[in-house]
KEKE-3310 file (N, C-alpha, C; in steps of 0.2 Angstrom, whole numbers, plus 5000, padded with zeros to 4 digits):
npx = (5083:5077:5083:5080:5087:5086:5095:5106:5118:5123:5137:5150:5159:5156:5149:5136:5134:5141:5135:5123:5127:5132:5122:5112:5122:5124:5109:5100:5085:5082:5088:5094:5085:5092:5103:5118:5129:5145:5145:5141:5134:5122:5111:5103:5111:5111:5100:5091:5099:5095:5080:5066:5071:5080:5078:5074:5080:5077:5083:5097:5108:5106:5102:5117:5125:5117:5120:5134:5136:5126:5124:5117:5107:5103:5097:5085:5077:5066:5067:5076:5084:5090:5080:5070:5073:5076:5063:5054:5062:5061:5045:5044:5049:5042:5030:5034:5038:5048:5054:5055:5053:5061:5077:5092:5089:5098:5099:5101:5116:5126:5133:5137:5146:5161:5168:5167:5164:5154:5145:5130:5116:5100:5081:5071:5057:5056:5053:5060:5062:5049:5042:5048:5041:5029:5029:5032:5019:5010:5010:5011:5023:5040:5049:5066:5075:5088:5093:5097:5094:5091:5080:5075:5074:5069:5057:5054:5053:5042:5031:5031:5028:5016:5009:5010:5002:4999:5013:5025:5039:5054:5067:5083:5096:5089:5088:5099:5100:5101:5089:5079:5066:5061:5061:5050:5041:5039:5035:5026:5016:5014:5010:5018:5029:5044:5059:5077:5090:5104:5123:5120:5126:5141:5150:5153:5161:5175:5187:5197:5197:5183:5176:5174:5171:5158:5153:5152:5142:5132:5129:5130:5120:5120:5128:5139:5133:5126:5111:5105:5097:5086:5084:5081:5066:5061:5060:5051:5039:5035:5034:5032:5038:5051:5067:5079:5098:5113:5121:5132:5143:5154:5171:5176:5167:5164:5152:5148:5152:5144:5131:5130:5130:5119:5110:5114:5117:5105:5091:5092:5091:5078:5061:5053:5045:5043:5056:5056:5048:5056:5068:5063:5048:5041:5049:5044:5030:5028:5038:5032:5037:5041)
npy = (4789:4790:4794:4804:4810:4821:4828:4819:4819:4805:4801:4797:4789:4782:4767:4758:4749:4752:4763:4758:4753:4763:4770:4762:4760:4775:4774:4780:4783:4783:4793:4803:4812:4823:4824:4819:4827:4823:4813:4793:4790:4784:4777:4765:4754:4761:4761:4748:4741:4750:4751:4757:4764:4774:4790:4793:4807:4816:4828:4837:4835:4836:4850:4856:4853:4859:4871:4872:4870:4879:4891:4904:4908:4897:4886:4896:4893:4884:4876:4869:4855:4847:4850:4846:4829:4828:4833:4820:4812:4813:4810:4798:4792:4797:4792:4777:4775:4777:4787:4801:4815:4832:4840:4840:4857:4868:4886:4898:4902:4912:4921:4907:4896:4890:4890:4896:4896:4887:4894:4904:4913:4911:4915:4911:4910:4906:4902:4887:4880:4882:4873:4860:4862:4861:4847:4839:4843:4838:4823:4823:4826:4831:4848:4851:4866:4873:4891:4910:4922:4934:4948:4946:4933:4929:4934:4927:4915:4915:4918:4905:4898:4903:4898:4885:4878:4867:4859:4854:4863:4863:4870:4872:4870:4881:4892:4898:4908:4923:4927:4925:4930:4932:4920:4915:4924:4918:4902:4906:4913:4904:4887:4876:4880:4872:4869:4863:4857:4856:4859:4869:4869:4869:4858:4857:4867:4864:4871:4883:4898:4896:4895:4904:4914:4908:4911:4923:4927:4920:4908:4897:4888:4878:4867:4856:4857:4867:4876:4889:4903:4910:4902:4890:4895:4897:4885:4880:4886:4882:4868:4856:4861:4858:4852:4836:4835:4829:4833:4829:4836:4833:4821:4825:4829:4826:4812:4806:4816:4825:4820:4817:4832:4835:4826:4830:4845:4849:4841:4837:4848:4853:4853:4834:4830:4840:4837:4823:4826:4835:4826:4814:4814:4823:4823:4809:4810:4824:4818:4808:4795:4776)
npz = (5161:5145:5130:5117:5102:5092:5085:5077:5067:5056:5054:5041:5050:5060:5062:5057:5068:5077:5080:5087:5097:5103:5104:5114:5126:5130:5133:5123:5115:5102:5086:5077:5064:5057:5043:5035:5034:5026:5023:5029:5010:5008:5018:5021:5028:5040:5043:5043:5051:5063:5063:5068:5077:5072:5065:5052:5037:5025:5012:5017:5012:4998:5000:5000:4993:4982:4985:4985:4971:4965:4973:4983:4977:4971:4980:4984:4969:4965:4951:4950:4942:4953:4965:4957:4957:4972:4977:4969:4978:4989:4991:4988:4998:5009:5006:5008:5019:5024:5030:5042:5040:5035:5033:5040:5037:5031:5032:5038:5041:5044:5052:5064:5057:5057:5044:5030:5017:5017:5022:5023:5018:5016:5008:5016:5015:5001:4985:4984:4996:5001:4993:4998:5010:5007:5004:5017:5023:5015:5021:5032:5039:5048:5048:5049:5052:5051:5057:5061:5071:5063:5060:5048:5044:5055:5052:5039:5043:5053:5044:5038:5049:5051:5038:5034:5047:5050:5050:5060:5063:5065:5074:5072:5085:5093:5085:5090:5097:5110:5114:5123:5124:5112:5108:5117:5111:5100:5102:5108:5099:5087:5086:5081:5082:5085:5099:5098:5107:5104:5103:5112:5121:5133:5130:5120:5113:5109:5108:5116:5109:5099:5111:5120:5109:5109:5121:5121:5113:5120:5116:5123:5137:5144:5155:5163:5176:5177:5173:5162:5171:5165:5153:5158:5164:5152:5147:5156:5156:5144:5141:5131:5120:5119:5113:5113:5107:5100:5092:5081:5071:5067:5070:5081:5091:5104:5112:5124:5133:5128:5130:5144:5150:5144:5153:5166:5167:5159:5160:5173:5181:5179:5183:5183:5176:5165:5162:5157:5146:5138:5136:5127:5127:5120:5107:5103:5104:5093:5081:5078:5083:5085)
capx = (5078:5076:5082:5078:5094:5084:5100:5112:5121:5127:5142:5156:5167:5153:5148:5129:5134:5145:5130:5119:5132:5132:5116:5112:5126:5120:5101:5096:5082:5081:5093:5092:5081:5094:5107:5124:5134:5147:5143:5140:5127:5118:5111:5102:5112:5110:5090:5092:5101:5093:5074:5061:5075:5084:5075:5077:5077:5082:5085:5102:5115:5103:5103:5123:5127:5115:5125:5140:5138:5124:5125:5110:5100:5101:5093:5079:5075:5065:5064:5081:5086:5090:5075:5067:5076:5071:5055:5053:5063:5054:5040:5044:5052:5036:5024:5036:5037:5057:5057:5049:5053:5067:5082:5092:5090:5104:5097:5106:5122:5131:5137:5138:5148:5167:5170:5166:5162:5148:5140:5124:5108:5095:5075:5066:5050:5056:5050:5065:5060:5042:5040:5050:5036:5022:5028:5029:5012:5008:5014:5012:5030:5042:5054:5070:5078:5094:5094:5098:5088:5092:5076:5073:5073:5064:5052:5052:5051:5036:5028:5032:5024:5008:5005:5010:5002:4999:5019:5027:5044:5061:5073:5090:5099:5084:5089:5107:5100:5103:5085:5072:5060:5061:5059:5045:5034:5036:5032:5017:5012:5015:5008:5017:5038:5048:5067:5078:5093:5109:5127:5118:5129:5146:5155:5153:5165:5182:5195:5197:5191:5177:5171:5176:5164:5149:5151:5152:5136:5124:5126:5130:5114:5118:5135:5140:5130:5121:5106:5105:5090:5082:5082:5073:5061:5058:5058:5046:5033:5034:5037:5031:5041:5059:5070:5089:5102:5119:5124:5140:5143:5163:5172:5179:5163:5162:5147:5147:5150:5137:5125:5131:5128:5111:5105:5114:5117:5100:5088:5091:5089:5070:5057:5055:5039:5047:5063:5052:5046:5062:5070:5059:5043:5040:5051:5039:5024:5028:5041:5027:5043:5039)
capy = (4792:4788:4803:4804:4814:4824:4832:4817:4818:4798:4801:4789:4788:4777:4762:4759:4744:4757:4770:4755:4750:4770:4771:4757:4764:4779:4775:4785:4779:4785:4798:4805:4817:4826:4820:4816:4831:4822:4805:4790:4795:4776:4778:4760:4751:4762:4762:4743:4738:4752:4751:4762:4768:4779:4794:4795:4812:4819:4836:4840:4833:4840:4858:4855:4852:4866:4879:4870:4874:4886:4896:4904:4907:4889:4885:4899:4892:4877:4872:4866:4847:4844:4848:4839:4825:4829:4830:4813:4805:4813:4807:4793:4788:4798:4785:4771:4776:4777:4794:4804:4822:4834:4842:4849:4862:4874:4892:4904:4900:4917:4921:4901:4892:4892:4888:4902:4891:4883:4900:4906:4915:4909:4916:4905:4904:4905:4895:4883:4881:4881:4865:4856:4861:4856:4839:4837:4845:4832:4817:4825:4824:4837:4849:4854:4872:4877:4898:4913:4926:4942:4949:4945:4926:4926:4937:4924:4907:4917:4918:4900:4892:4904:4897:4879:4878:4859:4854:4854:4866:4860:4875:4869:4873:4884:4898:4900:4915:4922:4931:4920:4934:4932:4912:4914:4926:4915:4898:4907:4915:4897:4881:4871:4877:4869:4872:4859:4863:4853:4865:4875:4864:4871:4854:4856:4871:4861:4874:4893:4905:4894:4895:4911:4917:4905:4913:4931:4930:4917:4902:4892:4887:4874:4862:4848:4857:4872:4876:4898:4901:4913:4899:4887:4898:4897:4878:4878:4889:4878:4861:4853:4864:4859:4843:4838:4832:4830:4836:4824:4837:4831:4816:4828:4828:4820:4810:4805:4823:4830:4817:4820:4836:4835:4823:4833:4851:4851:4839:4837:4857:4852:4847:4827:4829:4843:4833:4818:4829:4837:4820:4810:4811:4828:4821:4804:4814:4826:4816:4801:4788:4771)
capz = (5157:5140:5127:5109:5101:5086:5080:5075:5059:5057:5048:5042:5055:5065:5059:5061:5073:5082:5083:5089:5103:5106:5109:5118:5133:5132:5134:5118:5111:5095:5085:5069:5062:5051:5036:5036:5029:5024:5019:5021:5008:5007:5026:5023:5034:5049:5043:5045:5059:5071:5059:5068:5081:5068:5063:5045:5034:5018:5012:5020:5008:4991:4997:5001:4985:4976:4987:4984:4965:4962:4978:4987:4971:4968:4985:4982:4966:4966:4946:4945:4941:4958:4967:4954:4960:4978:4976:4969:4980:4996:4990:4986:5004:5014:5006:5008:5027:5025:5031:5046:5040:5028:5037:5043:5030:5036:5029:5037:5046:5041:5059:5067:5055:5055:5037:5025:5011:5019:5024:5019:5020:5010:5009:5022:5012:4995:4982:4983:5003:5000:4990:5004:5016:5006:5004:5024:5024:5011:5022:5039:5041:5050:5046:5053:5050:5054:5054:5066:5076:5062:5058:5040:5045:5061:5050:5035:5046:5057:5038:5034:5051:5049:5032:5036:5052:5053:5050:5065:5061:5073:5074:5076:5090:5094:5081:5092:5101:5119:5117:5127:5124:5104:5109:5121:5107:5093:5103:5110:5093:5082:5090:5077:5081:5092:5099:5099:5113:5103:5101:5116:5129:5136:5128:5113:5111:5113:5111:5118:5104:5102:5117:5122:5104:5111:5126:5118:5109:5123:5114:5128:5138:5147:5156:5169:5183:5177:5166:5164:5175:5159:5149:5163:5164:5146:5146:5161:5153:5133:5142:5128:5114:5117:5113:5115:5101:5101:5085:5081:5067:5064:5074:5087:5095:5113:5113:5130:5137:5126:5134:5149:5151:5144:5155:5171:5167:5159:5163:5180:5183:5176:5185:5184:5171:5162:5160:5154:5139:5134:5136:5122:5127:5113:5100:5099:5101:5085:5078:5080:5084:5088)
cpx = (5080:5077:5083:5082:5089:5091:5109:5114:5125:5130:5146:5161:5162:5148:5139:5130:5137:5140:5125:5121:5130:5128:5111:5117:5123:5112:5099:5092:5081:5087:5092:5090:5086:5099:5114:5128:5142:5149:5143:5133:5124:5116:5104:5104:5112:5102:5089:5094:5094:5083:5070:5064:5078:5079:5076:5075:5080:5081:5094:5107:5111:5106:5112:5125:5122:5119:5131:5143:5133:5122:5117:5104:5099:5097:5087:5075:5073:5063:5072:5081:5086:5086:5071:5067:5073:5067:5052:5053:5060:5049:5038:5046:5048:5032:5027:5038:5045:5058:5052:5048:5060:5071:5088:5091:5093:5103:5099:5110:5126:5135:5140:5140:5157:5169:5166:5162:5155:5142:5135:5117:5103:5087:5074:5060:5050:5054:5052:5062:5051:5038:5042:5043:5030:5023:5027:5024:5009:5007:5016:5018:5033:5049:5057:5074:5082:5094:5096:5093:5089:5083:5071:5074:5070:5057:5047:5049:5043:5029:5026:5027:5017:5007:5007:5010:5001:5007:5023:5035:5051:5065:5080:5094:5096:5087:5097:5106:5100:5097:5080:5068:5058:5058:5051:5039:5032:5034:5026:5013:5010:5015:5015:5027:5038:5058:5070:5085:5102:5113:5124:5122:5138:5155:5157:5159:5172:5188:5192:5194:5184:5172:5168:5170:5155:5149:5148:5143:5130:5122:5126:5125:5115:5128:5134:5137:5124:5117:5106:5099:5083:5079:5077:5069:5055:5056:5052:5039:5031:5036:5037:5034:5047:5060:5077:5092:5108:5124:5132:5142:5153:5164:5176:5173:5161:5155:5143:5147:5146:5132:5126:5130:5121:5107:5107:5113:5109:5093:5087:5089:5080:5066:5057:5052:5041:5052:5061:5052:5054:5067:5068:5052:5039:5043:5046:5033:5025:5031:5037:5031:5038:5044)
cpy = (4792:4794:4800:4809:4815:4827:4825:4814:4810:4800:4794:4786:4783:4773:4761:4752:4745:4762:4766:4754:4759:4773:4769:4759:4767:4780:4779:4780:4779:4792:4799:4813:4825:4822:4820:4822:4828:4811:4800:4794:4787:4776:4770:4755:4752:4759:4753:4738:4739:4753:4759:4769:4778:4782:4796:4802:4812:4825:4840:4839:4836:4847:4860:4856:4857:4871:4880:4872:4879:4889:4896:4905:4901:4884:4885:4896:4884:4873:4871:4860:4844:4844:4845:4832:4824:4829:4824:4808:4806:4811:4802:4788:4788:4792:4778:4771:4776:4781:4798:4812:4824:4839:4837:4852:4870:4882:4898:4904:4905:4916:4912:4896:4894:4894:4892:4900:4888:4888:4901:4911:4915:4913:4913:4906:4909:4898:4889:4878:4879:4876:4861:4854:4860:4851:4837:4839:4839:4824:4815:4824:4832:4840:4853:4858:4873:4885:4904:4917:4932:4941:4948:4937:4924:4928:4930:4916:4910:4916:4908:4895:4896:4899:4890:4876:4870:4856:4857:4858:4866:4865:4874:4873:4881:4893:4902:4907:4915:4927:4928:4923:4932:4925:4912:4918:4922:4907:4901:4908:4909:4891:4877:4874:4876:4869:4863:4862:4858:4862:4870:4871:4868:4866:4853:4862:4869:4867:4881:4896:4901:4895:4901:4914:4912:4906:4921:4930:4924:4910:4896:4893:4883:4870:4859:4847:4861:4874:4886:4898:4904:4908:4893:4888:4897:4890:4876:4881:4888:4873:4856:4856:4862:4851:4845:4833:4836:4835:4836:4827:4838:4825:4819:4828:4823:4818:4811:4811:4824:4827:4818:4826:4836:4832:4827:4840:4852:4849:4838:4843:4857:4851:4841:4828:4833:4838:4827:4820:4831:4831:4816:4812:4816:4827:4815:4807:4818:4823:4809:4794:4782:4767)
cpz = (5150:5133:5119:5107:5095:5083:5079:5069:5059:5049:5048:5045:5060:5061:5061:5067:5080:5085:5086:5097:5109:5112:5115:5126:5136:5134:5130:5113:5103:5093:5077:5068:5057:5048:5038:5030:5023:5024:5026:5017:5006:5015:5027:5028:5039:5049:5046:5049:5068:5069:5063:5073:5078:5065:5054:5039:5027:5015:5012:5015:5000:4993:5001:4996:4982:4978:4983:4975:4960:4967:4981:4982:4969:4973:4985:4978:4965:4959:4944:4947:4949:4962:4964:4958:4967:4980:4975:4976:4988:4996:4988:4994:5009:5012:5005:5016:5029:5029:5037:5043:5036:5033:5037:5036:5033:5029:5032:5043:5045:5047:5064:5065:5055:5048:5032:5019:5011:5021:5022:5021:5016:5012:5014:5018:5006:4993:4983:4990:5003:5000:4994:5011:5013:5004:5012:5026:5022:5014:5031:5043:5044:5048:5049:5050:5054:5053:5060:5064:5073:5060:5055:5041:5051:5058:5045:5036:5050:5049:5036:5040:5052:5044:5033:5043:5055:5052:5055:5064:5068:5071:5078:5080:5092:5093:5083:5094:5105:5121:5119:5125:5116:5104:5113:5116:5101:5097:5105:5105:5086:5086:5086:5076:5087:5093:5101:5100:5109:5101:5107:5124:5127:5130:5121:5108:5114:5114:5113:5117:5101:5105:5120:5114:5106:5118:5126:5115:5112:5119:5119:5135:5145:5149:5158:5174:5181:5172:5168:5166:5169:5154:5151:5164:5159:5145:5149:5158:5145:5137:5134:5119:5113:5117:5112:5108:5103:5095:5084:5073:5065:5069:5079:5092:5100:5114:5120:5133:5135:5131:5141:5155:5149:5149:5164:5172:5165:5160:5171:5182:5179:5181:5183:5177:5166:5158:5154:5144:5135:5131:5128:5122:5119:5107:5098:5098:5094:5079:5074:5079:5086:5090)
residu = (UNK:UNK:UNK:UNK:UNK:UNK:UNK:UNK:UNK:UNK:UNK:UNK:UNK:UNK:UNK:UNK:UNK:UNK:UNK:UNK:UNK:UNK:UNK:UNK:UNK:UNK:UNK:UNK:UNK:UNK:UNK:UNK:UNK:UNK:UNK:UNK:UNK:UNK:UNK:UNK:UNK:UNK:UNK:UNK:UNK:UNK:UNK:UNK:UNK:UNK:UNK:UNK:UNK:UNK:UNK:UNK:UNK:UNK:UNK:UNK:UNK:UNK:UNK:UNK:UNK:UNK:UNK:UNK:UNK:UNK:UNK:UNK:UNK:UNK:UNK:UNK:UNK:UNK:UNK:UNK:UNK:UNK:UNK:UNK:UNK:UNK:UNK:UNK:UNK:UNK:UNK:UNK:UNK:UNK:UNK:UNK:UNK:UNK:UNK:UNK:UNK:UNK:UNK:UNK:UNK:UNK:UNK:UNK:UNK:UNK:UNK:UNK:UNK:UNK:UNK:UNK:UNK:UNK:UNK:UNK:UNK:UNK:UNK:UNK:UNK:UNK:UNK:UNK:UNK:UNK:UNK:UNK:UNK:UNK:UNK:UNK:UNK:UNK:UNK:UNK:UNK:UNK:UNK:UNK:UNK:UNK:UNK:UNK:UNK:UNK:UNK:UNK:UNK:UNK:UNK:UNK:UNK:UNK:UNK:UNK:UNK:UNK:UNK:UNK:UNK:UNK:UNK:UNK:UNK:UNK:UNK:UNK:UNK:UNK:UNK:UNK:UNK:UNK:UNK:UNK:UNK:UNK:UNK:UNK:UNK:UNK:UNK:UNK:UNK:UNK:UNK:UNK:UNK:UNK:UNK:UNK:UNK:UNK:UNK:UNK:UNK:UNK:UNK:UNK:UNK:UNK:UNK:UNK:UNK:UNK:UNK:UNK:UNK:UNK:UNK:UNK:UNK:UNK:UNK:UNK:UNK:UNK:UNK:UNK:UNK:UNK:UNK:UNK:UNK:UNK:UNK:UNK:UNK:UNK:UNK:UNK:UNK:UNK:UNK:UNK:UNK:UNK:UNK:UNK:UNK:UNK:UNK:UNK:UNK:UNK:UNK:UNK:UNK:UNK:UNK:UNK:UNK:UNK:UNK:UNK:UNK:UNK:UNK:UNK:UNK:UNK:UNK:UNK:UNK:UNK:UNK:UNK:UNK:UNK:UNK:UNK:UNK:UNK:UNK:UNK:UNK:UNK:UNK:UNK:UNK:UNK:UNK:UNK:UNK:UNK)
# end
């Protein structure tokens, strides 16, 4: 079976002839759909090798660097020089067909990031925010949001896909909650989000207190053998809402386990046709791959 990895940051530690080989192994047919945190920052050669395979985004490394030195206000605010910049050049990559969508756009990682520096909780539909989702409205492109399940962010993203009901909204590592119920009201009440199931696997927490805190707070979904039957449930009654990625977000990430387990611990605990969908078949339909 054939999987479409929405959540992979192609960094520089893998060569785009190494991530071709990668994928190629592993039967992924396609990967991408967010940015390279940490360089390279020229991602032409991946786009090149691996052409319609490789999902291509931008966003992620701009609103990196505005936190990085004008913080959450500089997120929010969408009239500084650098969104200038991003603006253009989103729009300039939608109509050159370089790009399918803008992501990750990591907006509020307060609780789920180790590194303090990188923390954050931004608006979700401030202006800064806003103007991102009307150019993927503009270009029928999609966008993927990284944020967790407090209140005042499920409140402001529930705002963001009323009002932009035709752009298809990808919520990374599907908001990092352990409330199915919370997931099951906002897929039934919002045609247009979708959960994408990367960091919700077992392998992805290599050491102890890791594991041991993404066991403490329901972030682990899924392993080698077994899928939580709550969240089974959930997949079975949104068949067509979920997708899977690895999220290779350092070079400590086991590719091969991750995938592994997605296609045992969680695919195979599926139905066949189910499986199908979560697999690829829902990232080329929304993501409209070829």
């Amino acid at each position: 079976m054939v999987i479409a990895d929405v959540h992979r940051h192609v960094q520089h530690w893998i060569t785009p002839g190494g991530l071709l080989a990668e994928m190629d192994e592993l039967k992924i047919g396609w990967a991408g759909a967010v940015s390279a945190p940490y360089g390279p920052w020229d991602i032409q050669p991946y786009m090149q090798l691996l052409g319609k395979r490789y999902i291509a985004t931008t966003g992620q490394m701009t609103l990196t660097d505005i936190h990085r030195y004008k913080g959450v206000r500089g997120i929010e605010d969408a009239q500084t020089h650098d969104y200038k910049a991003l603006v253009e050049e989103a729009n300039r990559l939608f109509e050159a067909g370089a790009i399918k969508g803008l992501g990750e756009l990591i907006l509020n990682n307060e609780n789920t990031n180790p590194n303090p520096s990188f923390r954050r909780k931004v608006r979700i539909d401030s202006p800064g925010i806003t103007q991102l989702l009307d150019i993927a409205k503009r270009w029928n492109g999609f966008v993927q949001i990284h944020a967790e399940d407090d209140a005042s962010s499920v409140s402001e993203l529930a705002k963001l896909a009323s009002y932009y009901s035709t752009v298809p909204i990808i919520l990374s590592h599907c908001l990092f909650t352990a409330n199915t119920g919370l997931i099951d009201e906002l897929l039934k009440k919002y045609s247009n989000l979708f959960c994408e199931m990367s960091a919700r696997n077992e392998s992805l927490y290599g050491n102890y207190f890791a594991k041991q805190k993404a066991e403490k707070f329901g972030w682990i979904v899924f392993d080698d053998q077994s899928l939580k039957p709550e969240w089974k449930s959930l997949i079975e009654k949104h068949p067509t809402r979920f997708m899977v990625g690895t999220d290779n977000f350092n070079a400590s990430v086991d590719t091969r386990k991750v995938v592994r387990q997605i296609r045992q611990g969680l695919l195979r605990n599926l139905p066949l046709e189910v499986a199908q969908l979560l697999a690829s078949g829902n990232a080329v339909r929304v993501m409209r791959l070829e």
